[in-house]
ZAROVEX-617740 format. One record per atom (N, C-alpha, C): residue number from 1; residue in three letters; x, y, z. Coordinates in steps of 0.001 Angstrom, whole numbers, plus 500000, padded with zeros to 6 digits. Layout:
BEGIN
NUM | ALA | X | Y | Z
...
//
This chain:
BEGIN
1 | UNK | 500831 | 498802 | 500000
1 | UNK | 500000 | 500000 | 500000
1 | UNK | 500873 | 501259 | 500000
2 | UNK | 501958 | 501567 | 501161
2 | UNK | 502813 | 502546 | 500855
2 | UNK | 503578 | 502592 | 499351
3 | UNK | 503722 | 501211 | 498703
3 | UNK | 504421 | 501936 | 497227
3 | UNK | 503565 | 502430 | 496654
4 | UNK | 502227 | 502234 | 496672
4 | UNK | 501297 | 502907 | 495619
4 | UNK | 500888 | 503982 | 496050
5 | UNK | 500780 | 504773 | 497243
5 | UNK | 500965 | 505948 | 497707
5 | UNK | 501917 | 506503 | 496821
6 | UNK | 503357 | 506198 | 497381
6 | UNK | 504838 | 506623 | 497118
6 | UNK | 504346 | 507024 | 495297
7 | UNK | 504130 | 505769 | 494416
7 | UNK | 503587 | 505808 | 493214
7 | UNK | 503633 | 506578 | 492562
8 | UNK | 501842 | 507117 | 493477
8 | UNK | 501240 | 508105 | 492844
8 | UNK | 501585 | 509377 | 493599
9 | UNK | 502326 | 509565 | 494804
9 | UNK | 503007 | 510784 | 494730
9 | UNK | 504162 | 511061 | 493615
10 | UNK | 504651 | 510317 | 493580
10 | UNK | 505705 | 510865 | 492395
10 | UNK | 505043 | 510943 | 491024
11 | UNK | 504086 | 510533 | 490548
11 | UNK | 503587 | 511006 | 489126
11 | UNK | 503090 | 512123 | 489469
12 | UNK | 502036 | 512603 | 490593
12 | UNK | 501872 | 513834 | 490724
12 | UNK | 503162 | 514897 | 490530
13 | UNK | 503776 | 514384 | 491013
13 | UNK | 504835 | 515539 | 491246
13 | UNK | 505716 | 515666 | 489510
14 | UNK | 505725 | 514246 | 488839
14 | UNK | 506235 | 514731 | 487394
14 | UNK | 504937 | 515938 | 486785
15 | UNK | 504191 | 515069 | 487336
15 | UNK | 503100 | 516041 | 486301
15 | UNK | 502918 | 517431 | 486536
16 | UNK | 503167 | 518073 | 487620
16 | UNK | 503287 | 519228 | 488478
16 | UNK | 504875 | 519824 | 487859
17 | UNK | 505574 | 519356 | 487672
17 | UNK | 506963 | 519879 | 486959
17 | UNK | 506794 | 519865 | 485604
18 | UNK | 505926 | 519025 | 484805
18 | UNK | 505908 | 519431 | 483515
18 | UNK | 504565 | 520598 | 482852
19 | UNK | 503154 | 520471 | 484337
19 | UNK | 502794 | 521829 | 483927
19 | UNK | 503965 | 522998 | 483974
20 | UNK | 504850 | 523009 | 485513
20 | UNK | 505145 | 524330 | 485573
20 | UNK | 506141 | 524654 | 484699
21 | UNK | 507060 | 524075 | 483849
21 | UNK | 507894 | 523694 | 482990
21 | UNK | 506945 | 524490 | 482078
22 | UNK | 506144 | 523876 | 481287
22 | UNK | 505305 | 524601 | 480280
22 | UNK | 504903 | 525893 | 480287
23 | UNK | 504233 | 526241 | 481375
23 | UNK | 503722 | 527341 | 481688
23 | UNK | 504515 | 528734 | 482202
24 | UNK | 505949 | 528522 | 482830
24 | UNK | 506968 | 529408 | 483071
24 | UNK | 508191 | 529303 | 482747
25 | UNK | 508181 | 527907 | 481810
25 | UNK | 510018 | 528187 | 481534
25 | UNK | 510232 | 528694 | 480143
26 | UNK | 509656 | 529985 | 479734
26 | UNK | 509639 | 530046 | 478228
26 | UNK | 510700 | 531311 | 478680
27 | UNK | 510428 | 532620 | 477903
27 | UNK | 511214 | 533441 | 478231
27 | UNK | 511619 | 534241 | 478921
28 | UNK | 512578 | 534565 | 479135
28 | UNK | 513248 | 535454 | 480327
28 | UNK | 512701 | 536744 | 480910
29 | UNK | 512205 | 537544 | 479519
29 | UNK | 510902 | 538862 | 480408
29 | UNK | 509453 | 538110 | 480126
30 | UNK | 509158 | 537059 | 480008
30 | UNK | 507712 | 537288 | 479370
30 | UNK | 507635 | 537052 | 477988
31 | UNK | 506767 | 537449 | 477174
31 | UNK | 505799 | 537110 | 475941
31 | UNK | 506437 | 538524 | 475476
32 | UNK | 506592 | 538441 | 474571
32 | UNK | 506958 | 540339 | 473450
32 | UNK | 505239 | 540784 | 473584
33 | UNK | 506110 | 542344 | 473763
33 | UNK | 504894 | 542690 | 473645
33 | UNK | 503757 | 542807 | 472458
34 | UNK | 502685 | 542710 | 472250
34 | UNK | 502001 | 542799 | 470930
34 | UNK | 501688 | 542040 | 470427
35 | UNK | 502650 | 540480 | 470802
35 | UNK | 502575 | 539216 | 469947
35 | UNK | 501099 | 538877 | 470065
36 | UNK | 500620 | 538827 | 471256
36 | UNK | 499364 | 538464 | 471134
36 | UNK | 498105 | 539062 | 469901
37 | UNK | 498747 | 540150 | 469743
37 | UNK | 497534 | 541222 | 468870
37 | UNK | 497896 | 540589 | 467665
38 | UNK | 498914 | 540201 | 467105
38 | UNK | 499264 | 540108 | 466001
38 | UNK | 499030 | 538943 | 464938
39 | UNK | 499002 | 537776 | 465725
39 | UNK | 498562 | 536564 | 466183
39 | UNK | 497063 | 536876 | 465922
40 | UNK | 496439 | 537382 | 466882
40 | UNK | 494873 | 537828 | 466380
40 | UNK | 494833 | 538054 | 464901
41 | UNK | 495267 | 539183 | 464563
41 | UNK | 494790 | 539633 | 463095
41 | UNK | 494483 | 539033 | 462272
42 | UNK | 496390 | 538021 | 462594
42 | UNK | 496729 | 536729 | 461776
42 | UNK | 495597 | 536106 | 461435
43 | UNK | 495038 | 535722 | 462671
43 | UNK | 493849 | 534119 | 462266
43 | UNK | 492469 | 535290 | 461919
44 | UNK | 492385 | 536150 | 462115
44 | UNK | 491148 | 537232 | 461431
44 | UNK | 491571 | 537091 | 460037
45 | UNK | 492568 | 537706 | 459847
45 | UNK | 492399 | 537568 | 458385
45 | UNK | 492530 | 536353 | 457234
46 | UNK | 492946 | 535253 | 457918
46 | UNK | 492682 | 533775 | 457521
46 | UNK | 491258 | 533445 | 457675
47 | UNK | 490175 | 533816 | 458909
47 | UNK | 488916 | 533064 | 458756
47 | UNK | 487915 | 534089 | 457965
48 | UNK | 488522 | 535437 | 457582
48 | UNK | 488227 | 536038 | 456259
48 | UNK | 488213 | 535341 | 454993
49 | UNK | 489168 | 534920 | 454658
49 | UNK | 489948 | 534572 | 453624
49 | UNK | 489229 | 533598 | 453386
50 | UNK | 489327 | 532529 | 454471
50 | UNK | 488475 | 530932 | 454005
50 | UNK | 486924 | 531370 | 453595
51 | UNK | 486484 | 532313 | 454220
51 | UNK | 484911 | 532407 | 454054
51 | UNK | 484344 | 533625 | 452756
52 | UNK | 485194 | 533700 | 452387
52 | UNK | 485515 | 534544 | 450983
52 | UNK | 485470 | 533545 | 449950
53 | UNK | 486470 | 532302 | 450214
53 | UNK | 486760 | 531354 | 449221
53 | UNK | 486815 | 529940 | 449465
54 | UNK | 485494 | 529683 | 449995
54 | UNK | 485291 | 528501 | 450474
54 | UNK | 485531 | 527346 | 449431
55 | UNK | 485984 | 526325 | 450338
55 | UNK | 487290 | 525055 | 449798
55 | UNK | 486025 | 524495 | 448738
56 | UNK | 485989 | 524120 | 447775
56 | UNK | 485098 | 523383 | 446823
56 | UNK | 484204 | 522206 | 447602
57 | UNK | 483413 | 521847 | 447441
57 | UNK | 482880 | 520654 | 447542
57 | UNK | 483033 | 519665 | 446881
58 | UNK | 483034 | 517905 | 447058
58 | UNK | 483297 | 517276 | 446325
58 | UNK | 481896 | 516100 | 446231
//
C-alpha cells in the first residue's frame, strides 16, 4: 500500500513539473509585447479569407 501511495506521489509531482515547465520556463521577460495582437489579426484575416473562398465541395 505505501508503494502505491509513494507511486502516485511521484507522478503527481512529474506532472506538476511538467505543467510548471510549460507554463513558466519560456522566456526570460515574458511574451513580446504585441505578439498576442498580432497573432489575432493573423487568424482574422485567415477566417476572412476561408469564408471569401470557400474550399470546393466534392
Amino acid at each position: 500500500m505505501t508503494v502505491i501511495l509513494l507511486e502516485a506521489l511521484g507522478a503527481l509531482l512529474i506532472l506538476a513539473l511538467i505543467v510548471w515547465w510549460t507554463m513558466f520556463a519560456g522566456r526570460n521577460k515574458g511574451e513580446l509585447p504585441g505578439h498576442h495582437d498580432q497573432a489575432d489579426e493573423k487568424h482574422e484575416k485567415q477566417g476572412e479569407a476561408s469564408q471569401e473562398n470557400p474550399p470546393p465541395k466534392s
